[in-house]
C-alpha positions as CSV (number, residue, x, y, z in Angstrom):
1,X,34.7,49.2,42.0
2,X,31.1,48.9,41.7
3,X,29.1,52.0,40.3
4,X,26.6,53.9,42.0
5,X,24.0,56.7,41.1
6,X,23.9,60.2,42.1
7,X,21.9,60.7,45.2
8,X,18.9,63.2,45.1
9,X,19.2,63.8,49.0
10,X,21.5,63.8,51.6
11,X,20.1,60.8,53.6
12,X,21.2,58.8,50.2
13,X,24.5,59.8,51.2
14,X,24.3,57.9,54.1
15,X,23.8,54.7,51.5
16,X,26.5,55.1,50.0
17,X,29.0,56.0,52.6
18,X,27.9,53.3,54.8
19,X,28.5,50.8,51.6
20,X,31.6,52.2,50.2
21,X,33.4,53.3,53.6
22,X,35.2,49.7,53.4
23,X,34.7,49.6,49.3
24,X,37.0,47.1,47.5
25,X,36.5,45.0,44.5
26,X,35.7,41.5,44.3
27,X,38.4,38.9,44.9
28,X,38.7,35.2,42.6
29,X,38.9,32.1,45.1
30,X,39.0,28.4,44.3
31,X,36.8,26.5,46.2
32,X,36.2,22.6,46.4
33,X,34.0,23.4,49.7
34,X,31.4,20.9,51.1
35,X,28.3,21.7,52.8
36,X,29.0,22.0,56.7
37,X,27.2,22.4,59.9
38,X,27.6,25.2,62.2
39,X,28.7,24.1,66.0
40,X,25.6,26.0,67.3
41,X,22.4,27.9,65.6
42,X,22.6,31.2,66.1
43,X,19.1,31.5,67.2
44,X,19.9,29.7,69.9
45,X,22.1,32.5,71.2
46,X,21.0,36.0,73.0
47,X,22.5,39.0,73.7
48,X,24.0,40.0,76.9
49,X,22.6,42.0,79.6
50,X,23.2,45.6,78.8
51,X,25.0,46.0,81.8
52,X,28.6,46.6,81.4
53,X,31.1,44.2,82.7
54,X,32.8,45.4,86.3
55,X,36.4,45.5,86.0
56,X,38.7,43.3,88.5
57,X,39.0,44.8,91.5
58,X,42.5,44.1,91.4
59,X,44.9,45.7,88.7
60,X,47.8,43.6,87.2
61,X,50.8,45.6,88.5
62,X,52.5,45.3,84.6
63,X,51.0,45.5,80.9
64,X,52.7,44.6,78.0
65,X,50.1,45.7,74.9
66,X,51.6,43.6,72.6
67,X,50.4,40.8,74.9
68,X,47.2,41.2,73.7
69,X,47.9,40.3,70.2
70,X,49.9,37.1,70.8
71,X,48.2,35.6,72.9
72,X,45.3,34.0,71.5
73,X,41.9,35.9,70.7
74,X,41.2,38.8,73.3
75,X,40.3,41.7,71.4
76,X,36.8,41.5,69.8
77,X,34.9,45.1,68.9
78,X,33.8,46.8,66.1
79,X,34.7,50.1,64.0
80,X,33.3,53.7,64.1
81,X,33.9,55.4,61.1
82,X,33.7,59.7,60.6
83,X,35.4,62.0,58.3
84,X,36.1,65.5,57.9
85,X,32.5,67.2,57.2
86,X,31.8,69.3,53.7
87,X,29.2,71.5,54.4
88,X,27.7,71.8,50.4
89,X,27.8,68.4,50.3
90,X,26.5,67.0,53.4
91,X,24.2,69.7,54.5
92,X,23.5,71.2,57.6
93,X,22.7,67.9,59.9
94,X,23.5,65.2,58.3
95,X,27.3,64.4,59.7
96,X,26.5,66.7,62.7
97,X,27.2,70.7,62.8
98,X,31.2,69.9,63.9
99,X,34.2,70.0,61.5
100,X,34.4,65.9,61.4
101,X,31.2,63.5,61.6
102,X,28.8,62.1,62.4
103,X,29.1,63.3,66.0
104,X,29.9,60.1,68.7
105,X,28.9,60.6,72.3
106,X,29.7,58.8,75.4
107,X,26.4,56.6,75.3
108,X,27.6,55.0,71.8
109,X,30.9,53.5,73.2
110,X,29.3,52.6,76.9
111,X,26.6,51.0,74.6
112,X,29.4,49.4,72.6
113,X,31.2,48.2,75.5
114,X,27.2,46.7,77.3
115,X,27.0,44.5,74.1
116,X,30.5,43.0,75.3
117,X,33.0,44.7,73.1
118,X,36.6,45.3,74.8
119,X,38.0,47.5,71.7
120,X,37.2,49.6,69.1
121,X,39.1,50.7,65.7
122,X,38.9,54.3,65.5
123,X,38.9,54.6,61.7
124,X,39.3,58.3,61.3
125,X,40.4,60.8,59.4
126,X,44.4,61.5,59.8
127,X,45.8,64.4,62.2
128,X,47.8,66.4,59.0
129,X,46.5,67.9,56.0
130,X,45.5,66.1,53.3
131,X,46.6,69.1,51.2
132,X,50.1,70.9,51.0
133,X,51.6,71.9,53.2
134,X,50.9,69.4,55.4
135,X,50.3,70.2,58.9
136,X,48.4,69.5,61.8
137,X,44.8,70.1,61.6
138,X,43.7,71.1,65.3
139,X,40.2,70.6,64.9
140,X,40.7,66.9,63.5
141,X,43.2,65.8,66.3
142,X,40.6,67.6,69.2
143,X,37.7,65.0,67.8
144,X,40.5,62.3,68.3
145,X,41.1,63.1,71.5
146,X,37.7,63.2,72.2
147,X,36.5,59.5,70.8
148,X,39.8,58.3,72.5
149,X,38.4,60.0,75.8
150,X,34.8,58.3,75.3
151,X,36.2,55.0,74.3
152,X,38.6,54.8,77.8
153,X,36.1,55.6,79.7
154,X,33.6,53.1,78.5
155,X,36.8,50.5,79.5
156,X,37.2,49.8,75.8
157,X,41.2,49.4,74.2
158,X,41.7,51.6,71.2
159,X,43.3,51.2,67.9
160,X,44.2,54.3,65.7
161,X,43.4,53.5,62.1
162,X,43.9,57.0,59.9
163,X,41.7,56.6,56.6
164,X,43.3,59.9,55.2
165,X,46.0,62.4,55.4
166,X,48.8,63.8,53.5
167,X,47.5,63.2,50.0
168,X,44.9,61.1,50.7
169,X,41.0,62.3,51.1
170,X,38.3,59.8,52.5
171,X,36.8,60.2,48.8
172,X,39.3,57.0,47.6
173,X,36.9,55.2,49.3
174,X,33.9,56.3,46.7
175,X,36.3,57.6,43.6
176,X,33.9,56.0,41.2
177,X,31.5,58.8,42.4
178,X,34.0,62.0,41.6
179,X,31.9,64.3,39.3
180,X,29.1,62.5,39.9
181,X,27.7,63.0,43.4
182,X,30.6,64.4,44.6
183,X,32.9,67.5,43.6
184,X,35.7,65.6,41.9
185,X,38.1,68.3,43.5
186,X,37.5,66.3,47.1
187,X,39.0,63.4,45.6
188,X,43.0,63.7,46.6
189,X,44.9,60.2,46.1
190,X,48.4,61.8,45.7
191,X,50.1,60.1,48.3
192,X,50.8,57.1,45.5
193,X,53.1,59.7,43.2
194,X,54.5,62.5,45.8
195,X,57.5,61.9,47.7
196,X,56.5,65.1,49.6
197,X,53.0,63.4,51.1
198,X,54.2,59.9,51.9
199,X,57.0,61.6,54.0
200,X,54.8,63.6,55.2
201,X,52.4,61.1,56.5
202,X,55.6,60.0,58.2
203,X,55.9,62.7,60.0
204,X,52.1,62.7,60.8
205,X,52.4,59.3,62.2
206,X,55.8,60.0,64.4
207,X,53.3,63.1,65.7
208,X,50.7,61.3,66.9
209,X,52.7,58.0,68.6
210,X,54.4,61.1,70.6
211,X,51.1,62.6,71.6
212,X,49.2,59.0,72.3
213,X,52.3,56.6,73.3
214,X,52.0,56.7,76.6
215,X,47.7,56.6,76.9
216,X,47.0,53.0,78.4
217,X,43.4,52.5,76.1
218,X,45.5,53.3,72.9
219,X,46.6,49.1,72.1
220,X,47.8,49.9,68.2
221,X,48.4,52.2,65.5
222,X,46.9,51.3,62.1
223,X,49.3,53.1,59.3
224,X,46.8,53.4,56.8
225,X,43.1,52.3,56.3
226,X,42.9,49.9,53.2
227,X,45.9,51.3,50.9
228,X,44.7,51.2,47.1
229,X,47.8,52.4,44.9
230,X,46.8,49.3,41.9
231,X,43.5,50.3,41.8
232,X,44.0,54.1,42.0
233,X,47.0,54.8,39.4
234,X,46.6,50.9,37.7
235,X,43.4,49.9,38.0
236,X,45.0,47.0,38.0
237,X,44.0,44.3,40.7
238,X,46.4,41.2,40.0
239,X,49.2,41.1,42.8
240,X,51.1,39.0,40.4
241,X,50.7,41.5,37.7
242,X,51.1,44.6,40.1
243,X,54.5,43.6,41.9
244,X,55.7,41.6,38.5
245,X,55.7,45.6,37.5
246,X,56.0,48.1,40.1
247,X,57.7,46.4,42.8
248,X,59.7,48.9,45.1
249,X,58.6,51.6,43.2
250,X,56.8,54.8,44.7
251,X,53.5,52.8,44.2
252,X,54.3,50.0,46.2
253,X,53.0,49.4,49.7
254,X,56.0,47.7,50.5
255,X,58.2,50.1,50.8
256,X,56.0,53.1,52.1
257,X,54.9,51.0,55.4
258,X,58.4,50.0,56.4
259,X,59.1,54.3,56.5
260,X,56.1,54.8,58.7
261,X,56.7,52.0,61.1
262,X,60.7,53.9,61.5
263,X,59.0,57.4,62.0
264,X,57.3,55.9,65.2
265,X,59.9,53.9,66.3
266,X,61.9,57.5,66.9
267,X,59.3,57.8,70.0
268,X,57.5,55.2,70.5
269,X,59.1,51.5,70.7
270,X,56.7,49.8,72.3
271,X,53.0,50.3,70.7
272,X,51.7,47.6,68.7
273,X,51.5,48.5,64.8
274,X,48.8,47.2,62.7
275,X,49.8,46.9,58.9
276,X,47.3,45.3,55.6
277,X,48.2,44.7,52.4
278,X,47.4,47.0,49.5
279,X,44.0,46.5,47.5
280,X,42.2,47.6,50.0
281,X,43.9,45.5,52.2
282,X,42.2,42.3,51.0
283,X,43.4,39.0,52.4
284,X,44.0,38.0,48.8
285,X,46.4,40.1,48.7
286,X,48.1,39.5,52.1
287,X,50.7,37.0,50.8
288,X,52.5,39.8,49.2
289,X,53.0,42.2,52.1
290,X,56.7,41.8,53.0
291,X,57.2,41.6,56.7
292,X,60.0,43.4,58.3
293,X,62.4,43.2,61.3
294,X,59.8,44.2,64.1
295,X,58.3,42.1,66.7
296,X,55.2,44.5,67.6
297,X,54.1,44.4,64.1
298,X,50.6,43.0,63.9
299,X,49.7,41.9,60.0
300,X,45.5,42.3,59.2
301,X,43.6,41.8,56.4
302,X,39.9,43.3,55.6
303,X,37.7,40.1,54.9
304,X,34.1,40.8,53.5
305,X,34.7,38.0,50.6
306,X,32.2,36.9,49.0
307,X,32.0,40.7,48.7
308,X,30.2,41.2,45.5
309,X,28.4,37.7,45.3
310,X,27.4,37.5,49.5
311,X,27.9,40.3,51.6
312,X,27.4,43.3,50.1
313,X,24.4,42.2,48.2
314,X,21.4,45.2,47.9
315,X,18.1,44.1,47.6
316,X,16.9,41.5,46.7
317,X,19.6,39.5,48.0
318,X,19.5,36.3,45.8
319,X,22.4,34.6,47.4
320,X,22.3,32.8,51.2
321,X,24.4,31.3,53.6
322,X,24.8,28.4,53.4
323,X,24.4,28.0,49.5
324,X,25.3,27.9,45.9
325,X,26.3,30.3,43.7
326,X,29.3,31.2,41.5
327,X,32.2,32.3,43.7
328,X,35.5,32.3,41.3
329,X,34.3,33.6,38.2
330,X,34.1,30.4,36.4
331,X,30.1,30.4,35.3
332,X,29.7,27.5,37.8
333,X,28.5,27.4,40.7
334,X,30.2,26.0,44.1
335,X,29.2,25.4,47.3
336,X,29.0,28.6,50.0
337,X,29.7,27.1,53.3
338,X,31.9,27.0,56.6
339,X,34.2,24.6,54.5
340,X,34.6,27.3,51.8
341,X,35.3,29.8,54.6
342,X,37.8,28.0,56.1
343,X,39.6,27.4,52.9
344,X,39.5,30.9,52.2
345,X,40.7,32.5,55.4
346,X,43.4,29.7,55.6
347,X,45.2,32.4,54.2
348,X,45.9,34.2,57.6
349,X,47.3,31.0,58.7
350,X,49.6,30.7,56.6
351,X,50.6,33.8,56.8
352,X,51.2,33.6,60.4
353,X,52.8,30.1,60.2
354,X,55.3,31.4,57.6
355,X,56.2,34.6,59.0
356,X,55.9,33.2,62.6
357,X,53.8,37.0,63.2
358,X,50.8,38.1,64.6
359,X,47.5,38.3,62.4
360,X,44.2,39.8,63.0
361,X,41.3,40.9,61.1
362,X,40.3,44.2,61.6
363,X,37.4,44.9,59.6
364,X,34.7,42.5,58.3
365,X,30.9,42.0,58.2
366,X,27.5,41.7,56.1
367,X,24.8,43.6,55.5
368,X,22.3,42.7,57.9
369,X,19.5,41.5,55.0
370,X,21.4,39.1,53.7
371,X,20.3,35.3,53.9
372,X,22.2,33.8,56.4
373,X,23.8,36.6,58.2
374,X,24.0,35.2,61.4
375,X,24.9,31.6,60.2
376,X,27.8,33.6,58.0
377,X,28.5,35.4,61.1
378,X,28.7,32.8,63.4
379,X,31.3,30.5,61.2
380,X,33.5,33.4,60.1
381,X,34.1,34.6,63.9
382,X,34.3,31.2,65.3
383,X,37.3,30.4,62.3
384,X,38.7,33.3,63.6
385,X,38.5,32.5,67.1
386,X,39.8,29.1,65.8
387,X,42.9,30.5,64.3
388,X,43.4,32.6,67.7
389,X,43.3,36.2,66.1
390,X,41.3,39.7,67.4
391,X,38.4,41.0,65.2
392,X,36.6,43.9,64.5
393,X,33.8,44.0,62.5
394,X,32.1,46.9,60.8
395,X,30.3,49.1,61.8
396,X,28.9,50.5,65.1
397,X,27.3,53.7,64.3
398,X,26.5,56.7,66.9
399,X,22.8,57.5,67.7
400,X,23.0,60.8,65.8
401,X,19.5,60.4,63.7
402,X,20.3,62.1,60.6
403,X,23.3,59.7,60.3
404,X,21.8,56.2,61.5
405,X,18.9,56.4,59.8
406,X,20.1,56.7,57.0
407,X,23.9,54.7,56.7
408,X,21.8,50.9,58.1
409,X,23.2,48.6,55.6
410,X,25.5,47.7,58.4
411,X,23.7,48.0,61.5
412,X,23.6,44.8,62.9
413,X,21.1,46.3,65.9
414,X,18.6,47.1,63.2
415,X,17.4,43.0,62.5
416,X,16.9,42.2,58.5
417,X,14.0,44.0,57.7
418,X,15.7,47.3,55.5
419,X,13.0,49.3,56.9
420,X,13.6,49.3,60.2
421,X,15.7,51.9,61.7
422,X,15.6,51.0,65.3
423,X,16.8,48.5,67.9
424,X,15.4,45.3,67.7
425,X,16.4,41.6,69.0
426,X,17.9,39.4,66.2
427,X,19.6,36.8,65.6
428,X,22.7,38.7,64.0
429,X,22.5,41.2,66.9
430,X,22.5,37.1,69.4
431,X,25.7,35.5,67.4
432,X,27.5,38.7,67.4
433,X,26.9,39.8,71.0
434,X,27.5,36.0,71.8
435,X,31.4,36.0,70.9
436,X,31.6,39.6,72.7
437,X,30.6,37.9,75.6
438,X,34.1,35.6,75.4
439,X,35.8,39.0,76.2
440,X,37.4,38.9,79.7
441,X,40.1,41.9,79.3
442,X,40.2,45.8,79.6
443,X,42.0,48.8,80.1
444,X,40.7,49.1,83.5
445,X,42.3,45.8,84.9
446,X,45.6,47.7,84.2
447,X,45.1,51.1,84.4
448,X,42.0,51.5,87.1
């Protein structure tokens, strides 16, 4: 977990939230990689008219939403991300003057949906408590009604992906900052020792497949944003070592999902699922989450590797796409390419050939300085495209200044210069909005 300074402002929050909000450690890969050529330059490739796609005219007279995971790639977005607001840590504007933040509005998803997008991954804070006794927060589940409103009516498909809730505070995502630039008090990660909370976000999650079961834009529930029991009680980030140890215990992932997945099932049998492994649901990781006896279980992974060495570098980025640089840990360095990529996320593959399951990848991206970007960009979505899977990469922020000005790491819109905090044409902005483009489905062709 990398270490980070206190901030001396609230804008610096924005830093730090917009590089932690998908935080995970570094993963070791072997690599005998070549150099490789990308099919296309992404220069060559430009965004689409900002005019959104017209649905069909005609609307198919049945929809099955599992459909739309197993048959080849047809879901390609991007995640928002909010949580719930603290007023003496954020400050008066900074997430927005509402009890969760920053604020979306229904420009941000139409915009979203211009660019080409046909879903987004809600990743948002959980409809229960995170403290006892666990129970619904109202004010939480009006904002997810809300985004879920603004997203259908842009024509985009939605998955529910709850970051928090009984137990769990959106502060695991920045633990290594408790005391430090943040109260340690908001730091609740009790769901990996309390019976009492991981029943409880049972319960949450049979709650909220009754309320949203039977919305048409609402395509999957994911059960929890990047579990993290080894590094939170372990530190610990072997999955040999961790499940050598702790297998079936209270800590393990493994037996926790399975619960959830049961708890929805009591009223809702037919809504896609969306499950990662623990460690911050790293594909590393993926070959030790233990699929059960459910066909509309889709398995995902979170895939910003090289994290530490390539996409998450701050400035000055020293390593580019293609290129050299150490990427297992050994002192030596190896080859950074579309050949190491594929090697690497051959993982799903197997995965999905083994299990004979769905896969998707439902978070991944770069910081838009990096060297390379869109030539990283460009071979990791057209592997996945390759391998048939949806994608969602991270993140698409709302237009809410004190927010996007600040949280840009990830702003694909904003081109490489870090300076810049507004709209330009770029190449990451072409590749990205180029494989958008390939979307042909969307809530509205079944539901007009």
């Amino acid at each position: 977990m990398t270490k980070f300074v206190k901030p001396c402002s609230f804008l610096l929050l924005g830093i730090l939230f917009a590089a932690l909000s998908a935080c995970r450690l570094p993963q070791t890969t072997q690599n005998s990689a070549t150099p490789a050529t990308l099919l296309a330059p992404p220069s060559t490739l430009l965004a689409p008219s900002s005019t959104p796609l017209a649905p069909p005219s005609t609307p198919s007279p049945s929809f099955d939403k599992m459909s739309l995971w197993t048959d080849g790639t047809q879901l390609r977005g991007a995640n928002t991300w909010q949580r719930i607001v603290v007023p003496d840590l954020d400050g008066p504007e900074f997430l927005g003057s509402g009890y969760v933040g920053p604020p979306y509005t229904q420009a941000d998803f139409d915009e979203l949906a211009a660019l080409g997008a046909n879903y987004v991954n809600l990743s948002t804070p959980g409809l229960f408590t995170e403290r006892p006794p666990y129970t619904l927060d109202e004010q939480v589940q009006a904002d997810l009604d809300s985004m879920i409103a603004m997203a259908a009516q842009a024509d985009l498909f939605v998955v529910i992906s709850f970051r928090t809730g009984p137990g769990r505070s959106d502060f695991t995502f920045y633990r290594d900052g408790a005391g430090d630039w943040f109260d340690a008090d908001l730091l609740i990660e009790s769901v990996w020792s309390d019976p009492t909370a991981q029943n409880a976000w049972g319960e949450m999650w049979r709650y909220t497949a009754e309320r949203y079961h039977d919305n048409p834009a609402v395509i999957g529930y994911d059960l929890m944003c990047e579990p993290n029991s080894n590094a939170v009680v372990f530190d610990m980030y072997d999955p040999e070592e961790f499940y050598s140890q702790y297998a079936g215990s209270i800590y393990d992932w493994n037996q926790f999902y399975p619960r959830l997945v049961a708890r929805i099932r009591e009223v809702d049998s037919q809504t896609p699922i969306l499950v990662s492994a623990t460690s911050w649901g790293a594909l590393r990781w993926l070959p030790y989450l233990q699929t059960i006896d459910d066909l509309r279980i889709v398995y995902t992974a979170h895939q910003y590797e090289p994290q530490e060495g390539y996409t998450h570098q701050q400035l000055p980025a020293v390593n580019s796409y293609p290129g050299e640089f150490d990427l297992d840990w050994d002192g030596i360095a190896e080859p950074f390419d579309r050949l190491w990529l594929e090697d690497f996320l051959s993982i799903l593959a197997d995965f999905q050939r083994e299990h004979n399951v769905p896969v998707a990848v439902n978070e991944y991206g770069v910081m838009r300085w990096e060297p390379g970007a869109a030539d990283f960009m460009y071979a990791e979505m057209m592997i996945f495209e390759d391998l048939g899977i949806n994608y969602a990469l991270w993140v698409w922020n709302p237009e809410w200044q004190p927010w996007s000005k600040s949280a840009t790491e990830f702003n694909f819109r904003f081109g490489p210069d870090p300076d810049n905090t507004l709209p330009v044409d770029n190449d990451l902005l072409g590749t990205i909005a180029s494989f958008w483009a390939r979307n042909t489905v969307r809530p509205s062709m079944y539901h007009p």
